[in-house]
C-alpha positions in Angstrom: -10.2 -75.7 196.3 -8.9 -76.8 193.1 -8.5 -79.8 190.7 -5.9 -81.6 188.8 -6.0 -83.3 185.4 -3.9 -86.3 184.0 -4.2 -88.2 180.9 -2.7 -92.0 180.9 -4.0 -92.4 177.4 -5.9 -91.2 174.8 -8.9 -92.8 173.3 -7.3 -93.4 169.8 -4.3 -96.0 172.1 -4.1 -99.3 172.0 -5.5 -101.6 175.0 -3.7 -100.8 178.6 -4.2 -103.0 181.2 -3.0 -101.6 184.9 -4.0 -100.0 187.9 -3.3 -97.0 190.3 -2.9 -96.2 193.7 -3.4 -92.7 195.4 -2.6 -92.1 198.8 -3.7 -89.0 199.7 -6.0 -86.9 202.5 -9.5 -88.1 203.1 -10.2 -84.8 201.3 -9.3 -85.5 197.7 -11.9 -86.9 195.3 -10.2 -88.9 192.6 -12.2 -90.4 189.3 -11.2 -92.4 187.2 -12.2 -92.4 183.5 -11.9 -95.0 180.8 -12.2 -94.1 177.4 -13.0 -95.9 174.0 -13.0 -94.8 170.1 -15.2 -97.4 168.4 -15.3 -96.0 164.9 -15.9 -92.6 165.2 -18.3 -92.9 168.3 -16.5 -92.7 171.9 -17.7 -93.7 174.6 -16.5 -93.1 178.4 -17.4 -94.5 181.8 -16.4 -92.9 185.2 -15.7 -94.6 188.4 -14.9 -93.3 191.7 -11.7 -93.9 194.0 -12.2 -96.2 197.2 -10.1 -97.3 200.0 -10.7 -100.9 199.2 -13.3 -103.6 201.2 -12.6 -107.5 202.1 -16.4 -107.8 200.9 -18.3 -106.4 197.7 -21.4 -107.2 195.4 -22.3 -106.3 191.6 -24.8 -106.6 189.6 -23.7 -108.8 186.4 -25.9 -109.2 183.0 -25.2 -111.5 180.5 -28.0 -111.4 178.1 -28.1 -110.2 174.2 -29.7 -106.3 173.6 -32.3 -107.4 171.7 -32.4 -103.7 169.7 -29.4 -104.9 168.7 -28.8 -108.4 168.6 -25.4 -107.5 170.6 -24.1 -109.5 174.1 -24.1 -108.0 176.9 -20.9 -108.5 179.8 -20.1 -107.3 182.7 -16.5 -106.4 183.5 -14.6 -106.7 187.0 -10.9 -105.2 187.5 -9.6 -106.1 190.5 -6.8 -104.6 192.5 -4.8 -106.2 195.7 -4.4 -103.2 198.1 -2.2 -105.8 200.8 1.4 -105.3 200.1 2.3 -108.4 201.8 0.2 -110.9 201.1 -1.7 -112.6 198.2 -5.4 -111.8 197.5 -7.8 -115.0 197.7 -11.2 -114.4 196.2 -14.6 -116.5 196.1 -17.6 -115.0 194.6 -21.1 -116.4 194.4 -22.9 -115.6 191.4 -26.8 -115.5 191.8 -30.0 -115.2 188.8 -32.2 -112.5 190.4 -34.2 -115.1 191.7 -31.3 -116.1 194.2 -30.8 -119.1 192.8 -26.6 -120.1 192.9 -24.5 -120.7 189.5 -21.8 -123.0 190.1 -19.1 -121.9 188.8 -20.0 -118.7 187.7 -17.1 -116.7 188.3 -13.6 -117.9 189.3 -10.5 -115.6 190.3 -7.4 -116.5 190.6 -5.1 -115.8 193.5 -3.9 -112.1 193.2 0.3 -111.4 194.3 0.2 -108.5 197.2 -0.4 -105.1 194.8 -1.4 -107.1 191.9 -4.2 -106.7 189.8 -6.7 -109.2 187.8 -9.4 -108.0 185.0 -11.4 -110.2 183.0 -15.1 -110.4 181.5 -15.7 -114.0 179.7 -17.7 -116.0 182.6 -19.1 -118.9 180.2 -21.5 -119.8 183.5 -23.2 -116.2 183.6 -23.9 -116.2 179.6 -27.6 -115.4 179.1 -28.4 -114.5 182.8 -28.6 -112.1 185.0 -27.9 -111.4 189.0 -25.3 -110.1 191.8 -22.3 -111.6 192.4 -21.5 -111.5 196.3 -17.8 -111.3 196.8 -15.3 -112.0 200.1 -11.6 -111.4 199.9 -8.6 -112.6 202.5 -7.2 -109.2 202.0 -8.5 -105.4 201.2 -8.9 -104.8 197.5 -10.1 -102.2 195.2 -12.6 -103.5 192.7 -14.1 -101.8 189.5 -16.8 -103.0 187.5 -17.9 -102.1 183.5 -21.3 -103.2 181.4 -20.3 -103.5 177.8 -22.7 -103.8 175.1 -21.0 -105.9 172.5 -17.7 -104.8 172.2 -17.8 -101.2 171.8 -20.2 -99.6 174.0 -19.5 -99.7 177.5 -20.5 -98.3 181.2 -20.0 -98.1 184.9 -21.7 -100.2 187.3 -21.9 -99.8 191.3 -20.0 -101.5 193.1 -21.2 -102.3 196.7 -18.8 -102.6 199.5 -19.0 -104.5 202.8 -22.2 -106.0 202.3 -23.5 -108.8 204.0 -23.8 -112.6 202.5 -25.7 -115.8 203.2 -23.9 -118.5 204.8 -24.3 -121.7 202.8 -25.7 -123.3 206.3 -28.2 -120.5 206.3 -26.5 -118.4 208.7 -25.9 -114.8 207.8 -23.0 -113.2 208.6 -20.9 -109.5 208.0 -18.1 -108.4 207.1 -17.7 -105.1 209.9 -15.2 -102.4 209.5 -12.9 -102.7 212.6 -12.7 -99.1 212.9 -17.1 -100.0 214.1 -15.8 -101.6 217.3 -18.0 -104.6 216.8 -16.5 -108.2 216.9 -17.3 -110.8 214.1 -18.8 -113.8 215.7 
């Protein structure tokens, strides 16, 4: 019944970029906290552990805070869980209309327990939607709103959810621990 603390940084360090795995009993809660000093302000955003999906969904925005005249963006980190094999990505990016943006976010192929981050998607600028996510192996994903370049947040990230099929078929990704075969 207790907790643990530890600090890879402190607010005042320069940019890290990297990612951490915890294997541990289905009992411990881990969080994970980022941190930023932007000039005298700080700012924090928490995210929770998972144990990683083949399928997830965000919400993205891409628009200027008008209050402030600042961009917004929307941040993904993702992590290949697969220790063997190489982590191929496709994501659809949607306006909340449902209508598709080509290109709107490409990832590259990610080595077996590498990790990718990135927030510049030239496509999304000015809008706003989900992207829908599928992965050829398990990985952990985080996601982050900034506001300008300062401010920032968490955002949900939904795993396992289900996509429409380009031929208008809709399809699942299904735990196999359910029992249930894909077809």
């Amino acid at each position: 019944m207790g907790s643990a603390y530890f600090e890879a940084g402190g607010a005042q360090s320069p940019l890290k970029v990297a990612w951490g795995q915890v294997n541990a009993d289905v009992s411990i809660v881990v969080h994970g906290l980022f941190r930023n000093n932007a000039g005298g302000t700080h700012y924090e955003a928490a995210v929770a552990s998972t144990a990683g999906a083949m399928a997830f969904e965000i919400p993205f925005d891409a628009t200027t805070f008008a209050p402030s005249n600042v961009p917004m963006y929307t941040g993904l980190a993702i992590a290949n869980l697969d220790t063997a094999n190489s982590a191929n990505i496709s994501c659809s990016a949607r306006e909340g209309s449902g209508n598709l943006i080509d290109n709107g976010v490409t990832i590259p192929s990610i080595k077996p327990l590498g990790h990718w981050a990135n927030y510049i998607f030239p496509a999304l600028t000015g809008r706003r939607g989900t992207l829908d996510c599928v992965s050829t192996t398990k990985v952990g994903v985080t996601a982050l709103r900034f506001l300008g370049t300062a401010a920032f947040s968490s955002l949900p990230v939904i795993l396992e959810v289900k996509f429409q099929a380009p031929a208008g078929y809709v399809f699942t990704t299904v735990p196999p621990s359910c029992g249930l075969n894909a077809g």
